[in-house]
ROZAFI-269003 format. One record per residue (C-alpha): residue in one letter; x, y, z. Coordinates in steps of 0.25 Angstrom, whole numbers, padded with zeros to 4 digits, always signed. Example, Ala and Ser with C-alpha at 12.3 -4.5 7.8 and 13.67 -1.06 7.14 Angstrom:
<rs>
A+0049-0018+0031
S+0055-0004+0029
</rs>
This chain:
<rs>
X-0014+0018-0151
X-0016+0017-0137
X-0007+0020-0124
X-0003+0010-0117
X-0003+0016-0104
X+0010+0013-0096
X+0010+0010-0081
X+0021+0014-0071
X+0029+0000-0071
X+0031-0005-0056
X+0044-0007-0052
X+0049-0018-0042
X+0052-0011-0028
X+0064-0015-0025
X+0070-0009-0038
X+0066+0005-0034
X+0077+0016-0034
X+0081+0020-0019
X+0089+0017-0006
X+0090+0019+0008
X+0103+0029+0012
X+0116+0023+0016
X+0116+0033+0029
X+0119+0032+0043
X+0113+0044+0052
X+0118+0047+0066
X+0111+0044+0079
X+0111+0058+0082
X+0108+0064+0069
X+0099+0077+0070
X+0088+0070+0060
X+0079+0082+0063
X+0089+0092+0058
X+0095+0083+0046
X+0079+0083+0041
X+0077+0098+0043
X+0089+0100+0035
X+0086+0091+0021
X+0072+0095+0022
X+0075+0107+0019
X+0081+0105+0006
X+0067+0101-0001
X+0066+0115-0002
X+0077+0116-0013
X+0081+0101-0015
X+0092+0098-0024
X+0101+0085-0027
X+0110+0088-0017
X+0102+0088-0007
X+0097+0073-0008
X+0105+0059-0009
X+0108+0054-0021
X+0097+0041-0017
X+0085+0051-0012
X+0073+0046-0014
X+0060+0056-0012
X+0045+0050-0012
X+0036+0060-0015
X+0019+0055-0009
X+0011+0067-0018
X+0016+0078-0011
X+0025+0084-0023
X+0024+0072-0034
X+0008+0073-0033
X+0009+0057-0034
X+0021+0045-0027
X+0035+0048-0032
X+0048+0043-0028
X+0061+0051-0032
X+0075+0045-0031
X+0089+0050-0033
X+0092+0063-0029
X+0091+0070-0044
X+0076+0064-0046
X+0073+0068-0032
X+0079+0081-0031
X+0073+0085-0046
X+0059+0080-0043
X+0059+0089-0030
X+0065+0101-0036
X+0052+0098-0047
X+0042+0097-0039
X+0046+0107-0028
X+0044+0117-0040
X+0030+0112-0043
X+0025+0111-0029
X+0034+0121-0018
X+0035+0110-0008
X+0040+0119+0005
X+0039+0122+0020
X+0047+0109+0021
X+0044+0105+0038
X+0050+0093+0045
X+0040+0085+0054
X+0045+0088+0069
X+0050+0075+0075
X+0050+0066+0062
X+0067+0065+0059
X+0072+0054+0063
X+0084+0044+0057
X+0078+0033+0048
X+0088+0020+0051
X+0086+0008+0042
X+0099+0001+0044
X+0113+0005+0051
X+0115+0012+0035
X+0102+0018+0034
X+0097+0030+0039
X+0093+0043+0037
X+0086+0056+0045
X+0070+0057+0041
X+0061+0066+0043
X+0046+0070+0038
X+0042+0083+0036
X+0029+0093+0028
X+0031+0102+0018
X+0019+0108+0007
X+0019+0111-0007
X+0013+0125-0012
X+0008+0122-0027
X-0005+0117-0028
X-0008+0109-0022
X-0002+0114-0012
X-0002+0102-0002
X+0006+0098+0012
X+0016+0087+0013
X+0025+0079+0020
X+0038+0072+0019
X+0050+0063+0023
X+0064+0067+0022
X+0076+0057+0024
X+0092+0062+0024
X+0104+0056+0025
X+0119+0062+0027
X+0125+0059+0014
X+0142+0058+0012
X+0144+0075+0016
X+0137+0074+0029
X+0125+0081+0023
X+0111+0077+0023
X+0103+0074+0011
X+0089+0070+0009
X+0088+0055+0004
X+0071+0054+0006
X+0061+0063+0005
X+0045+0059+0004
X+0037+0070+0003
X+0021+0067+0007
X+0008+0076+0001
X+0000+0077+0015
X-0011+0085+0010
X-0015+0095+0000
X-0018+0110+0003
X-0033+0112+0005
X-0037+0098+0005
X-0040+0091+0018
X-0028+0083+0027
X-0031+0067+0019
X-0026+0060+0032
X-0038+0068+0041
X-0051+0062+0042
X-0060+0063+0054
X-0070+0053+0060
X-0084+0055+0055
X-0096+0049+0059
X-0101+0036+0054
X-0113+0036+0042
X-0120+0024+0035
X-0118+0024+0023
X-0129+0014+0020
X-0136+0016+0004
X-0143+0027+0002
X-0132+0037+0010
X-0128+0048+0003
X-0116+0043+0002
X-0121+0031-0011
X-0128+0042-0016
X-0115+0051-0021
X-0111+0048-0036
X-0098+0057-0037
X-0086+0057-0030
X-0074+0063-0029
X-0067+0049-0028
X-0072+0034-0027
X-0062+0022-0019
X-0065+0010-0024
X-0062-0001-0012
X-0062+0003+0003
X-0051-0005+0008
X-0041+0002+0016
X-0034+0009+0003
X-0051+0013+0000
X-0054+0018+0012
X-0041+0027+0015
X-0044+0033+0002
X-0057+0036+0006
X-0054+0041+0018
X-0044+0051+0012
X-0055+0056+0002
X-0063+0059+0014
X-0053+0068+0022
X-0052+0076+0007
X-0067+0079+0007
X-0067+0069-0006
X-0080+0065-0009
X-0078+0049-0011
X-0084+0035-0010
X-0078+0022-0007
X-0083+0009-0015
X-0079-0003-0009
X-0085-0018-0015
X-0086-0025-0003
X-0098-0023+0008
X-0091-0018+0021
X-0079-0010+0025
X-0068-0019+0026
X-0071-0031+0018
X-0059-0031+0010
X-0052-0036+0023
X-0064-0044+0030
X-0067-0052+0015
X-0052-0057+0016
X-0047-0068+0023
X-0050-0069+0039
X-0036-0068+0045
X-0032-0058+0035
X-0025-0047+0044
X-0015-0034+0040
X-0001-0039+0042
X+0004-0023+0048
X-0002-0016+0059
X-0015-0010+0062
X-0007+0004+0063
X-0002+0002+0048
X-0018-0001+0045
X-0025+0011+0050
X-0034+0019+0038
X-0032+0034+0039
X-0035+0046+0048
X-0031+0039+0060
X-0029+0024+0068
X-0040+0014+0061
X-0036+0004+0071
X-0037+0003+0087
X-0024-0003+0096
X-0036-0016+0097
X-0034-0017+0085
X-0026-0029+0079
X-0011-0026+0075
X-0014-0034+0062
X-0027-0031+0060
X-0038-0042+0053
X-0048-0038+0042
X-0061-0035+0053
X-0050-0027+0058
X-0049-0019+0046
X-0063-0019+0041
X-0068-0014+0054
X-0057-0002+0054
X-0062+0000+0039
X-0077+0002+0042
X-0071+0012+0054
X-0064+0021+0044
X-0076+0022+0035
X-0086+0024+0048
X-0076+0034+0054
X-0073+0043+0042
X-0085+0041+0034
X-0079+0035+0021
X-0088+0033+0009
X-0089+0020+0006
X-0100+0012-0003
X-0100-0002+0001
X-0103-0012-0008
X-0098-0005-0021
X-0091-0010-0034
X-0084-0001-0043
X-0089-0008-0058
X-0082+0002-0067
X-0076+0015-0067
X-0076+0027-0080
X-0069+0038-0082
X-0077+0049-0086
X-0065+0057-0092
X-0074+0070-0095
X-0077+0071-0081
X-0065+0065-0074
X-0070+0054-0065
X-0076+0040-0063
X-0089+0035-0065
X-0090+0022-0056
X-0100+0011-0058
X-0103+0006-0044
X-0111-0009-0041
X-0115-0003-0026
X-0122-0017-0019
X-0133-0021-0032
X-0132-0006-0037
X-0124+0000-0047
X-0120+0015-0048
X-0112+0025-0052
X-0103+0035-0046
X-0093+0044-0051
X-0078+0051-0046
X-0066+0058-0050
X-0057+0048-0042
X-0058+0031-0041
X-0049+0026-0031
X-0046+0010-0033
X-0043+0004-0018
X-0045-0011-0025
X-0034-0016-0018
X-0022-0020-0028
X-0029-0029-0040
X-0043-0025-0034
X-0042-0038-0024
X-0042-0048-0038
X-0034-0060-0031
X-0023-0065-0038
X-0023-0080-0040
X-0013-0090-0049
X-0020-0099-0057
X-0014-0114-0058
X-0021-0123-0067
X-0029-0135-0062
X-0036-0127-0051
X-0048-0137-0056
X-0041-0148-0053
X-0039-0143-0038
X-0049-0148-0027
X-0045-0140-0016
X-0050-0122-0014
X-0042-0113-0019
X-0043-0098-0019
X-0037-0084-0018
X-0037-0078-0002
X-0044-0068-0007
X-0056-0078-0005
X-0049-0083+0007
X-0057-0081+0022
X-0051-0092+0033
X-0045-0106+0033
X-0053-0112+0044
X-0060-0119+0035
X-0049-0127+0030
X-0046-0134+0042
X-0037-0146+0038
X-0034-0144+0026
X-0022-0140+0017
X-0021-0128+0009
X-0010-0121+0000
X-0008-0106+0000
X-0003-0098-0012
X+0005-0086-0007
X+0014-0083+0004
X+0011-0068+0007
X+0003-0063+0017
X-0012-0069+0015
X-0004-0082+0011
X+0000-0081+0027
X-0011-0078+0032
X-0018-0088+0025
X-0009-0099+0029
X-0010-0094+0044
X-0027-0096+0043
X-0023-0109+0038
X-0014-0111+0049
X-0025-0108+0061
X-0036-0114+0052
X-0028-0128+0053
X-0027-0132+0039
X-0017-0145+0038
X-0006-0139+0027
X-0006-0125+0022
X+0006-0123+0012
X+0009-0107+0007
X+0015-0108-0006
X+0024-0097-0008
X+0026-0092-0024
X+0037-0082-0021
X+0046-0077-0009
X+0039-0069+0001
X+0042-0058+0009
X+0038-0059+0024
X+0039-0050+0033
X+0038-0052+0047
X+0027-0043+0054
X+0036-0040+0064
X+0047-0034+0054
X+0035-0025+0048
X+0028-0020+0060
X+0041-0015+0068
X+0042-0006+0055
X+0027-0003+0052
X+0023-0001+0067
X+0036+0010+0069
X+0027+0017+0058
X+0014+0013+0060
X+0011+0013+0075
X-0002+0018+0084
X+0009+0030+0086
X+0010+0037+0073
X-0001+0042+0064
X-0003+0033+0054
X-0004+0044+0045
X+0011+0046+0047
X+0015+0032+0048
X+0012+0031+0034
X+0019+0044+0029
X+0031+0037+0034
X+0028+0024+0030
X+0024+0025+0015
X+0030+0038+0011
X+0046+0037+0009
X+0048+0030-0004
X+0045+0016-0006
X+0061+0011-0008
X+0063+0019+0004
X+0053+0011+0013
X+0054-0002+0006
X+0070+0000+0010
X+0068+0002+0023
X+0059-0009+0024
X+0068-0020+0018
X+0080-0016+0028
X+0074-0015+0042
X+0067-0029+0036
X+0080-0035+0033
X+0085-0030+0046
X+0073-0038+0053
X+0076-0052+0044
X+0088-0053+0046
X+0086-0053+0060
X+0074-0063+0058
X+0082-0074+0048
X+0076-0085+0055
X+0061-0083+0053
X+0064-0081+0038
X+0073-0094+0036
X+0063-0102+0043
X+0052-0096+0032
X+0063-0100+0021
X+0064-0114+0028
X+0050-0118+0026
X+0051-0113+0011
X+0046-0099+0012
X+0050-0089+0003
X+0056-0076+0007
X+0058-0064+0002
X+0069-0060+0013
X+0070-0045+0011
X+0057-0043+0018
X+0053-0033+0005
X+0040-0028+0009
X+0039-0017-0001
X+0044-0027-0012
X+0029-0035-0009
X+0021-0023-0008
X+0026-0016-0020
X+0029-0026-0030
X+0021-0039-0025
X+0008-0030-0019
X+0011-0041-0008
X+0016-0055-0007
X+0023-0054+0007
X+0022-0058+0020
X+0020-0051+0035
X+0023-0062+0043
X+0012-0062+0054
X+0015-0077+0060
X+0013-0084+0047
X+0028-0087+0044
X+0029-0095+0057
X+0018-0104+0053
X+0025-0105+0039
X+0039-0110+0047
X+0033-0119+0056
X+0026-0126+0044
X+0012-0123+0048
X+0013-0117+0034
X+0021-0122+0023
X+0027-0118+0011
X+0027-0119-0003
X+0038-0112-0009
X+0046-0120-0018
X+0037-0120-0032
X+0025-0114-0039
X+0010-0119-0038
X+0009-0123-0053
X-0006-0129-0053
X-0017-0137-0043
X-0017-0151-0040
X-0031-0158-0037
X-0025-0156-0023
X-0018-0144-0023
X-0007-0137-0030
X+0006-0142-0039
X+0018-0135-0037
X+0029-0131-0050
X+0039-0141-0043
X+0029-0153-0044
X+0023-0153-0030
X+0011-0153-0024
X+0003-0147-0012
X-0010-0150-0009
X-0021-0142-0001
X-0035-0140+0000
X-0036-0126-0001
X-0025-0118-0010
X-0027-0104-0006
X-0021-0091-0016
X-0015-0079-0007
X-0011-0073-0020
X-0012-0059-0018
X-0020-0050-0026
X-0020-0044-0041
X-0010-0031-0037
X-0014-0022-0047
X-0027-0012-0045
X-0027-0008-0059
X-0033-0020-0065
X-0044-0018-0054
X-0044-0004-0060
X-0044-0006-0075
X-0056-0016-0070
X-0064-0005-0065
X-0058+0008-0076
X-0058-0001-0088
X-0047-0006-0094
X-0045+0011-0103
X-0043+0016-0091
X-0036+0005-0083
X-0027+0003-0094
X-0022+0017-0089
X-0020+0014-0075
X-0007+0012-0065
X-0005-0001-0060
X-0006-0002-0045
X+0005-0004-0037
X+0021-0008-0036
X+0030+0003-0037
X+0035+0011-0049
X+0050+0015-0051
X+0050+0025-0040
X+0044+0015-0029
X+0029+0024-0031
X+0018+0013-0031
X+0011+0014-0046
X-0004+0019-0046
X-0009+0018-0033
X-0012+0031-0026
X-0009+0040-0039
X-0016+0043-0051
X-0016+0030-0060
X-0017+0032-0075
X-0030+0039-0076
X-0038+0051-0069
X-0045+0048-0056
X-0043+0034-0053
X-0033+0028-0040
X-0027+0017-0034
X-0025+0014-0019
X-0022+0005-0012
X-0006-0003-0004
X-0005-0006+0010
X-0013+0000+0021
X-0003+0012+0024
X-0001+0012+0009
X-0018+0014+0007
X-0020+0024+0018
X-0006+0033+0016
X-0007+0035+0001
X-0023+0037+0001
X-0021+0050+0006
X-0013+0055-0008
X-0023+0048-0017
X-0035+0056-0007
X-0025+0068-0011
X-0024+0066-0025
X-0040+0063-0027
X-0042+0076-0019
X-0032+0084-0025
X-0039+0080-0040
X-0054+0083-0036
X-0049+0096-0029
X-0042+0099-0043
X-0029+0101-0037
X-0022+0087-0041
X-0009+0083-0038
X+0002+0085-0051
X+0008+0073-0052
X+0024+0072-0054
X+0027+0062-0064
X+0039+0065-0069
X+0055+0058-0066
X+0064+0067-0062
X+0077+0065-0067
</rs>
């Protein structure tokens, strides 16, 4: 009988396991003494030495893989466990990086980052973050601990790269005639080219397939106004600032694809234009991947020990509803995948399906293009978050200031409850200063998801909320209305039929329905379904709040998902470059997988 292979089940984040201290620390607390004194204790950690809620993340530095601990017993017994497998010590905190973390006026706790290495092979250097709290004796105990692989002993730093000098890499190079590599990316978007660029500063022998015909068509082929709704500092690739103060704070897709090209110019990444991945086989004898290319009108093959997917979530397949008696309908319809520009459309009427963020953007084309009606019609409440509310937080972080380099440690390394916490209470603290522009959303039939819950879209949804960039105005002041109130159920001649008997009619009805959010299928596509059958689903969280498959080893040798945000694309390529290395160099990483009690 065949197995049927079972998949770690996602896991809504909100029903993760964790809480923010009930702690007050005083104005004049000496944080960089308290944080000397609990990092100290990683050397012989115990129970007693945590609160009963600690919560330690651990990014590849001791788990070989992403693992979140919480409680004081599972904490404290998967330290104690791995500190006999690995010999973390020379425990050092980072001068000047205490400080007192206040979330609310019952919130707060002494932070601090600090390096530390590990002695068995591999032996490797990392880093950390540490949080404490007073707990009812007056003493201090630890309540947060990340701990951060930096890099692995022998193996060159994966956040350094220097500028080269530019070379053609016209046909004939010598770069289209290499056959085997050490590892192939499929897709060079930003989660591609980071990778790539990773590989590089490892001295991995690599290439970079990407379908389209220029750097940067992923963002230019997409709709004209599209534009990043966070900052240009959030957006930089890695080994330095992509982006120049000219630059646009929300940068626009010739924005992007220009700074693409320049990270491929600048450190020489390999990347074959032009080129489809048809199929992939696993050659189990010899441990790697023979890929059937179609590169322009010729087909090829090459060969790897390492397939990196950078597909984008469901491989960019657009996700549509179907409602019976499209025939009937007179009027153009399609998904914003195939959207460009409403200038055409002068005059006329047109009905948007979706209310997250391209459904904006969309309406606001349709807005300068002077159509007569445009009506958004939202399915579910939606989250908006006012760009203001998001880049006074993301710009404390990410700034023209800080290396971006460690704006991302800080960023995406405490455990995702942790961060997604933090986030809903300085948010709630900012609406409910800010009632007003929410009620008038509500009063024109737009609806909210009031928590503001970010991380609730990202991880569960893969989207489907809104930064508000100027778009919610237009939506109060009725140059946008609303369709909230029932379900599209099937077309009219003239438009669409709504589950509560009405009707609205448009000329244009436009899909901004997102995209299919798992990679695997896109996967098992290109595997087969043997070996796809095998594979982790792509993203939303599992129990402990780690996202499933992307950036770890996925069911079967050699083959990787990448992908997120920006920051999530840039940070994390770094440890899947590390883990690729670490294989080829025969020194891979021992994964912990077991659940301390």
């Amino acid at each position: 009988m065949n197995s049927i292979y079972q998949r770690t089940p996602a896991v809504p984040v909100s029903s993760l396991t964790g809480s923010l201290p009930s702690a007050t620390i005083a104005e004049d607390v000496n944080h960089n003494l308290v944080a000397s004194s609990v990092l100290g204790n990683l050397y012989s950690l115990d129970a007693i030495h945590l609160t009963d809620g600690a919560i330690w993340r651990d990014l590849y530095a001791m788990t070989g893989t992403l693992r979140t601990f919480v409680g004081s017993s599972r904490f404290a017994s998967a330290w104690k466990e791995l500190s006999t497998l690995h010999h973390p010590s020379n425990f050092k905190l980072i001068e000047g990086s205490s400080s007192v973390v206040r979330v609310s006026p019952s919130t707060s706790w002494v932070q601090a980052r600090f390096t530390f290495e590990t002695e068995a092979e591999p032996r490797t250097h990392s880093s950390g973050i540490i949080g404490a709290v007073l707990d009812l004796n007056g003493g201090w105990k630890i309540w947060l601990l990340s701990t951060i692989l930096e890099q692995i002993d022998r193996f060159p730093n994966p956040d350094i790269l220097e500028t080269r000098s530019p070379t053609l890499q016209a046909d004939g190079d010598e770069s289209f005639k290499k056959t085997s590599f050490d590892c192939v990316v499929v897709g060079a978007g930003m989660a591609g080219l980071c990778t790539a660029g990773r590989l590089e500063t490892l001295g991995m022998s690599y290439v970079v397939l990407e379908r389209n015909k220029h750097i940067g068509d992923n963002w230019t082929q997409r709709y004209e106004s599209v534009r990043l709704h966070t900052s240009k500092e959030n957006a930089h690739l890695p080994f330095g600032r992509t982006f120049s103060p000219e630059d646009p704070y929300f940068l626009g897709a010739e924005d992007l694809a220009r700074a693409y090209q320049k990270f491929v110019d600048q450190y020489r990444i390999n990347v074959w234009l032009s080129t489809n991945l048809e199929h992939a086989s696993w050659n189990e004898e010899k441990k790697g991947w023979s890929l059937q290319i179609q590169q322009n009108d010729r087909e090829r093959t090459i060969q790897c020990r390492h397939l990196v997917l950078a597909l984008g979530p469901g491989g960019a397949i657009p996700r549509m509803p179907s409602y019976p008696d499209q025939e009937q309908y007179n009027g153009l319809v399609m998904h914003s995948a195939s959207y460009k520009t409403a200038r055409q459309w002068k005059g006329k009427s047109a009905i948007i399906i979706g209310s997250a963020n391209t459904a904006h953007d969309v309406a606001e084309d349709m807005v300068e293009a002077g159509l007569s009606s445009i009506t958004m019609v939202q399915r579910s409440q939606t989250a908006v978050i006012p760009v203001e509310y998001s880049s006074f937080f993301n710009d404390r972080i990410y700034n023209n200031k800080l290396a971006t380099e460690e704006a991302d440690r800080l960023a995406l390394s405490l455990p995702i409850v942790v961060t997604r916490l933090v986030t809903l209470e300085r948010f709630r603290v900012f609406a409910n200063r800010d009632t007003e522009r929410f009620d008038a959303l509500e009063r024109v039939g737009f609806k909210l998801d009031r928590d503001c819950d970010l991380w609730e879209a990202v991880c569960d949804r893969i989207g489907g909320h809104h930064l508000d960039v100027g778009c919610g105005a237009k939506i109060v002041r009725g140059e946008i209305k609303m369709k909230s109130d029932a379900m599209p159920v099937r077309y009219t001649p003239t438009g669409i039929r709504f589950s509560d008997g009405s009707e609205l009619d448009a000329d244009i009805i436009i899909f901004t329905t997102g995209f299919e959010g798992n990679m695997r299928d896109a996967a098992a596509q290109l595997v087969g379904n043997e070996i796809g059958q095998k594979l982790e689903d792509y993203w939303r969280v599992d129990m402990e709040g780690e996202f499933r498959g992307v950036w770890k080893p996925i069911g079967h040798p050699g083959i990787w998902y990448t992908g997120g945000s920006i920051a999530q694309a840039r940070y994390f390529s770094r440890f899947l470059a590390l883990q690729i290395k670490a294989d080829v160099e025969g020194v891979p990483l021992e994964r912990y997988t077991k659940t301390p009690a």
